[in-house]
VOMARVO-233351 format. One record per residue (C-alpha): x, y, z; residue in one letter. Coordinates in nm, 2 decimals, decimal comma, padded with zeros to 4 digits. Layout:
<pt <X; Y; Z>; "A">;
...
***
This chain:
<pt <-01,38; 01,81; -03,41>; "X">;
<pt <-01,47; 01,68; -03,76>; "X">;
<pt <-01,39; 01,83; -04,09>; "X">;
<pt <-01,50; 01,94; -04,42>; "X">;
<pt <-01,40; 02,14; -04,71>; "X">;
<pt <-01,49; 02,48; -04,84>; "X">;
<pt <-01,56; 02,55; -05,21>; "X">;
<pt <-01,22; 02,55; -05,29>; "X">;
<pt <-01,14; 02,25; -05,14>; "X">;
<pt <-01,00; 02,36; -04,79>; "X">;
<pt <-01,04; 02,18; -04,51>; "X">;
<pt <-01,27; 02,35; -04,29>; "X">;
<pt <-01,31; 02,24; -03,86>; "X">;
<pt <-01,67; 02,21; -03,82>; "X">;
<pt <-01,78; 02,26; -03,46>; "X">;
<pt <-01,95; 01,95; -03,26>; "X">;
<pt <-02,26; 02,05; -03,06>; "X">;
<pt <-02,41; 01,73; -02,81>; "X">;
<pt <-02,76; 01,80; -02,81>; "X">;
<pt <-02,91; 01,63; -02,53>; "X">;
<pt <-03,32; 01,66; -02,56>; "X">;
<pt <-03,58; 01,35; -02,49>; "X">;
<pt <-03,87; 01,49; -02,73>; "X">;
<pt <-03,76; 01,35; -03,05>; "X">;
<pt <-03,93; 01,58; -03,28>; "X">;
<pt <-03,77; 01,88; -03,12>; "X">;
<pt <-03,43; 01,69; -03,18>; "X">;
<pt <-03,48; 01,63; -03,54>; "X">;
<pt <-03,55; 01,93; -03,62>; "X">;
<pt <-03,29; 02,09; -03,43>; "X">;
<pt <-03,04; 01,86; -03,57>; "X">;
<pt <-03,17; 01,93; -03,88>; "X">;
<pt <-03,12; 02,31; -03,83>; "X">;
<pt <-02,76; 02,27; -03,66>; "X">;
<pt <-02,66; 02,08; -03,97>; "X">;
<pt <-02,76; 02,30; -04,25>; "X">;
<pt <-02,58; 02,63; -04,02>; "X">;
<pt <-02,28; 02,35; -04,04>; "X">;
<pt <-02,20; 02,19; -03,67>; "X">;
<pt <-02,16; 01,85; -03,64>; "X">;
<pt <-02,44; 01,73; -03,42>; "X">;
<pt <-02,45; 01,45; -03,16>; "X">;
<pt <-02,78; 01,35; -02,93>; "X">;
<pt <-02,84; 01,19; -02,62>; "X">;
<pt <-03,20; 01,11; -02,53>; "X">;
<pt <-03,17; 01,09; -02,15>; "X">;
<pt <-02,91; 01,22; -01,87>; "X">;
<pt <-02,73; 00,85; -01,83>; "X">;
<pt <-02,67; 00,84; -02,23>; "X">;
<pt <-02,54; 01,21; -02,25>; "X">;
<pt <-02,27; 01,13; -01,98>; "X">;
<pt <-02,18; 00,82; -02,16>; "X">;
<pt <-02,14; 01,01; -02,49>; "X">;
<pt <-01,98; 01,30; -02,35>; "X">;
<pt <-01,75; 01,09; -02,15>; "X">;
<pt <-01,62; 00,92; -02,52>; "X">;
<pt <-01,59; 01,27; -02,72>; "X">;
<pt <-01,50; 01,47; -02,48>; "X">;
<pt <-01,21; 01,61; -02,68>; "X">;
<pt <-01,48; 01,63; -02,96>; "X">;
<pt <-01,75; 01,81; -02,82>; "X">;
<pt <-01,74; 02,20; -02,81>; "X">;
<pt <-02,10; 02,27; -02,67>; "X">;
<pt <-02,38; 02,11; -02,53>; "X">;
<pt <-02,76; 02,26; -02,57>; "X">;
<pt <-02,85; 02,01; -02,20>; "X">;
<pt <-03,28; 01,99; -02,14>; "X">;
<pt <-03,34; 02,06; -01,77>; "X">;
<pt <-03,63; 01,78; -01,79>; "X">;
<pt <-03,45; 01,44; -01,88>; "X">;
<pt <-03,51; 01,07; -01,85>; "X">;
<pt <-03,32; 00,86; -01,55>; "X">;
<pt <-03,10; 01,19; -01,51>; "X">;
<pt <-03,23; 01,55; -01,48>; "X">;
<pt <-03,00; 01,86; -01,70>; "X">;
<pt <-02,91; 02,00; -01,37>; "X">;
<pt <-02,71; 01,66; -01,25>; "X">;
<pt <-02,59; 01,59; -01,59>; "X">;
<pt <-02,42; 01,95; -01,60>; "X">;
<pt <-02,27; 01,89; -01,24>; "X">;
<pt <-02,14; 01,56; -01,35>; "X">;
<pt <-01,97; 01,72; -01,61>; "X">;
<pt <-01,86; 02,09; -01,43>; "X">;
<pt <-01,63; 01,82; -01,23>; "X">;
<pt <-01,39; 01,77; -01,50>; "X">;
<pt <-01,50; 02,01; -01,80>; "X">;
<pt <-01,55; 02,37; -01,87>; "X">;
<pt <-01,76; 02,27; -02,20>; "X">;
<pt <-01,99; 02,55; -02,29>; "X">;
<pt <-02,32; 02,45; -02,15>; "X">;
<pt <-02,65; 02,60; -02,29>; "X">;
<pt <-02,97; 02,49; -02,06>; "X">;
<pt <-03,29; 02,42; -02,28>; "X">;
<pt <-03,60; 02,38; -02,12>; "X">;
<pt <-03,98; 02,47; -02,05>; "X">;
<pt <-03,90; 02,62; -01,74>; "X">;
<pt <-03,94; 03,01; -01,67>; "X">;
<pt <-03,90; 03,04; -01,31>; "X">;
<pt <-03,63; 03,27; -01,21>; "X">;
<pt <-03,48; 03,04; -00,93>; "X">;
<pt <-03,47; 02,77; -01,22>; "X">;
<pt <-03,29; 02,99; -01,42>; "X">;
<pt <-03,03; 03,11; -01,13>; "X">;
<pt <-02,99; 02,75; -01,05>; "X">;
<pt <-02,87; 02,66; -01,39>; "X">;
<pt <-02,62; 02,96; -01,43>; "X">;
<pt <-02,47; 02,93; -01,10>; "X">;
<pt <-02,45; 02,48; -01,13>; "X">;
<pt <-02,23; 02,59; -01,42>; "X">;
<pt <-02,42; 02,68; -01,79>; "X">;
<pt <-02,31; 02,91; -01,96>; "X">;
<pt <-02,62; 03,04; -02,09>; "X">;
<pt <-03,04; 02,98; -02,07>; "X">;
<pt <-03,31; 02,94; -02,30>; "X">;
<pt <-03,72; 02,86; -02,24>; "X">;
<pt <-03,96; 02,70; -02,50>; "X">;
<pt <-04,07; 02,76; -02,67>; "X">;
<pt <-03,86; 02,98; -02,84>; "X">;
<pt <-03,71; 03,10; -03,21>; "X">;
<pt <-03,43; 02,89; -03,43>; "X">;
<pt <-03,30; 03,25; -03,44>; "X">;
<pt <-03,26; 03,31; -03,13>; "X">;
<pt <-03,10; 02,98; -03,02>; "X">;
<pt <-02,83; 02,99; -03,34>; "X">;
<pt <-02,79; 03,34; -03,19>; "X">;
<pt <-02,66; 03,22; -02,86>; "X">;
<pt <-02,48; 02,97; -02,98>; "X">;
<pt <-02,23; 03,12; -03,19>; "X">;
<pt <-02,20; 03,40; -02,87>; "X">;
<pt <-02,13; 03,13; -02,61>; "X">;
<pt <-01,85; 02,95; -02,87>; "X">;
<pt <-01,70; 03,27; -02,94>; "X">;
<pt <-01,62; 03,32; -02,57>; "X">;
<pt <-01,27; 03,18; -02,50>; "X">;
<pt <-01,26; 02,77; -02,37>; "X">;
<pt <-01,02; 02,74; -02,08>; "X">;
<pt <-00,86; 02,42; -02,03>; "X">;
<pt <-01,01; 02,26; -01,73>; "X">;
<pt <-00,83; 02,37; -01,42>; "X">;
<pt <-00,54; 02,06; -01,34>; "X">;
<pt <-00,45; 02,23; -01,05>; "X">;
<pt <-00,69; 02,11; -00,78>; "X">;
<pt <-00,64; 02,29; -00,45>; "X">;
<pt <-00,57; 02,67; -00,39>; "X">;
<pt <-00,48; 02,83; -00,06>; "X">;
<pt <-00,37; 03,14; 00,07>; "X">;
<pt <-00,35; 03,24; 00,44>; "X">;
<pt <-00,65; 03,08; 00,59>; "X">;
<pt <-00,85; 03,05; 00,26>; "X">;
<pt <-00,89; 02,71; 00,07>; "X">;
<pt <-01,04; 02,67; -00,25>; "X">;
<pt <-01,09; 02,29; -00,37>; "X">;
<pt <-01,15; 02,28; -00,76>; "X">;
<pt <-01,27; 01,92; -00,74>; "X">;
<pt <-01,54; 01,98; -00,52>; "X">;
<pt <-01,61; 02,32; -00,61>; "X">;
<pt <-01,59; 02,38; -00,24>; "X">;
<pt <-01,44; 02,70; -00,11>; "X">;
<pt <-01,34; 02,76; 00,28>; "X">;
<pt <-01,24; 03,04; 00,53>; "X">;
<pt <-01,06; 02,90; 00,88>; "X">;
<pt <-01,24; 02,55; 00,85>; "X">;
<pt <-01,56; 02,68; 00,74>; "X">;
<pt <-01,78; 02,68; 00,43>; "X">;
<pt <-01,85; 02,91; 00,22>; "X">;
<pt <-02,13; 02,94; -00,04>; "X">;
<pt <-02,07; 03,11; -00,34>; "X">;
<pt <-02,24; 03,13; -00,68>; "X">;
<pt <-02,12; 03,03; -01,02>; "X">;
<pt <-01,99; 03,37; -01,07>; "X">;
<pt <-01,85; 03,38; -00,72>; "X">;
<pt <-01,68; 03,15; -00,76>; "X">;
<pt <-01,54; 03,20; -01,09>; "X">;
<pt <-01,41; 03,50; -01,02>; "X">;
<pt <-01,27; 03,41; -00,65>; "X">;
<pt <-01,07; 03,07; -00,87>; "X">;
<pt <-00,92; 03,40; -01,14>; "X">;
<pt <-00,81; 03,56; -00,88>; "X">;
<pt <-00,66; 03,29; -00,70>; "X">;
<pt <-00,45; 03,14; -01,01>; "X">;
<pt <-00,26; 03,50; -01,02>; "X">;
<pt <-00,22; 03,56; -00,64>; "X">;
<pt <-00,08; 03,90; -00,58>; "X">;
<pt <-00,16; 04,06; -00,98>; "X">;
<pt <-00,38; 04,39; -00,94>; "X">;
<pt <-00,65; 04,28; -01,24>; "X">;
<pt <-00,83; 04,58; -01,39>; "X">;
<pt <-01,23; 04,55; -01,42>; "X">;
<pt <-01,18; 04,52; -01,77>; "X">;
<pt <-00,97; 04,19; -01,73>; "X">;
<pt <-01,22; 04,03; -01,49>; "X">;
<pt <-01,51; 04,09; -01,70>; "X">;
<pt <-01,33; 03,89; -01,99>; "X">;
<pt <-01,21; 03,62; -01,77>; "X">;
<pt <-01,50; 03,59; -01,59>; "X">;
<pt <-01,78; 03,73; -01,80>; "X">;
<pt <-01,68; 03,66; -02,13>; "X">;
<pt <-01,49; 03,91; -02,42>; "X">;
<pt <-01,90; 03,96; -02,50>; "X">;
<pt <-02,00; 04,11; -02,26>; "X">;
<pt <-02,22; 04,42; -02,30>; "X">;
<pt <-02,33; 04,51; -01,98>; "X">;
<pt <-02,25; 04,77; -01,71>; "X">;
<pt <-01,88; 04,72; -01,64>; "X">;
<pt <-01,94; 04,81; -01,24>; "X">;
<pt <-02,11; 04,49; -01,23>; "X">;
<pt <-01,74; 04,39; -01,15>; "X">;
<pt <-01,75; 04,60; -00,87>; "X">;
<pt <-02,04; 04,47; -00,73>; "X">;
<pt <-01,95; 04,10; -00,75>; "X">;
<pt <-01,59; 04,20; -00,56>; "X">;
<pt <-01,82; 04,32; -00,27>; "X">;
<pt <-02,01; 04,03; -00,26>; "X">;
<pt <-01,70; 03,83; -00,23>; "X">;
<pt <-01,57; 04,06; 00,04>; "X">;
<pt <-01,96; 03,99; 00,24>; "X">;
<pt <-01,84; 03,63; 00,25>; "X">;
<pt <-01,48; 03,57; 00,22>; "X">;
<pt <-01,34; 03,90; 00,44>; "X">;
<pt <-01,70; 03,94; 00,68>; "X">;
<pt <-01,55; 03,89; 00,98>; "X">;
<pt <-01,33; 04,13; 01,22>; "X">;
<pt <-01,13; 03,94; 01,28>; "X">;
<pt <-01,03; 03,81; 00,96>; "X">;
<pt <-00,69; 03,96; 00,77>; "X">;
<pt <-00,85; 04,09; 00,49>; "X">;
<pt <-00,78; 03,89; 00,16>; "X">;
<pt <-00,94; 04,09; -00,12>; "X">;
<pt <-00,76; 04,41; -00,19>; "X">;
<pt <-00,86; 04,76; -00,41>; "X">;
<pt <-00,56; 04,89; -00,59>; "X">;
<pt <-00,72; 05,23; -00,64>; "X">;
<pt <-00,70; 05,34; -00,99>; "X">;
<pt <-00,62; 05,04; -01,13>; "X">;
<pt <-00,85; 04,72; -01,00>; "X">;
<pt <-00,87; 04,44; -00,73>; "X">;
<pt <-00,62; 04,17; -00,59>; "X">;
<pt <-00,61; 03,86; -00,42>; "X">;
<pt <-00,31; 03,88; -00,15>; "X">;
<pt <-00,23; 03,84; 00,15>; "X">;
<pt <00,09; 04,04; 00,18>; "X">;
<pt <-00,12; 04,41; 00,21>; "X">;
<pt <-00,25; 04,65; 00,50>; "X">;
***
């Protein structure tokens, strides 16, 4: 994070965005706007480039605005790259509208979307939203089980008595909460922070329906011991030490 000093001459942390974009008049005029709002501002023309200079700042860099179209690497497979050893915020930028283009970069790991074209406004908008959500160090812990569930934070990979489960970004987020506080009853109000983000302004039984889509997947079959408990009153657990 790089410094500078207010009009008293304190030292202020400016915030370092990587902007990776391959039309260059869109990146100097971004830069150019990121810079007079005050972030430090780093590019990367192509996919293989914003790898390399995310791989030497990583401690530097607190959000990157990642094109879904990119030279010799595509945003999508930069941003997986990355998911494997980063929780960066990640906004996608690209000319793309289609909703299973947009589902496919929120659940491969961004933190939020925007299509050209669109206002400065309205990017510096989300921006400050996304880097006002709390960072969480990257997971160190790498493999979670409990009774005959596995969850592999390396791979992202998530299994039930030997077999694989699919889950989305949110799924999964919210299956790896759970599973770092085995046994704590967490109230819809704590998952939607952890999970959602402190900014949240939606419906708060979106929780609700998110547990039952875990539960579709992860407790589906008869014959399963049920994992995913409602502590009525209060919220959901992970356990495996209830009826």
């Amino acid at each position: 994070m790089f410094s500078k000093e207010d009009a008293k001459g304190k030292k202020i942390m400016e915030k370092t965005i990587l902007l990776v974009e391959d039309e260059q008049g869109l990146v100097v005029s971004l830069k150019q706007e990121l810079e007079f709002e005050g972030y430090h501002v780093m590019t990367a023309a192509d996919g293989l480039l914003a790898l390399k200079v995310f791989n030497k700042n990583k401690n530097l860099i607190d959000l990157i605005i990642l094109d879904w179209m990119l030279p010799k690497l595509d945003g999508l497979g930069v941003m997986r790259r990355i998911r494997r050893t980063s929780n960066v915020q990640i906004i996608m930028l690209t000319a793309r509208d289609y909703i299973g283009d947009k589902v496919a970069g929120l659940t491969g790991g961004a933190d939020d979307y925007i299509t050209k074209p669109f206002e400065i406004e309205e990017l510096l908008a989300r921006i400050q939203a996304v880097l006002r959500r709390p960072r969480q160090g990257f997971d160190q812990k790498q493999i979670y089980q409990l009774d005959d569930l596995t969850l592999d934070a390396s791979k992202r990979r998530v299994m039930r008595n030997g077999l694989n489960i699919r889950l989305t970004q949110r799924e999964y987020k919210l299956l790896l909460e759970m599973f770092k506080n085995v046994g704590k009853v967490f109230t819809r109000n704590e998952l939607l922070d952890l999970v959602w983000g402190v900014d949240f302004e939606g419906d708060p039984n979106i929780v609700d329906v998110y547990i039952r889509y875990l539960r579709n997947k992860i407790d589906k079959f008869p014959a399963t011991k049920k994992l995913i408990h409602t502590v009525r009153g209060i919220g959901y657990s992970l356990d495996d030490d209830k009826e």
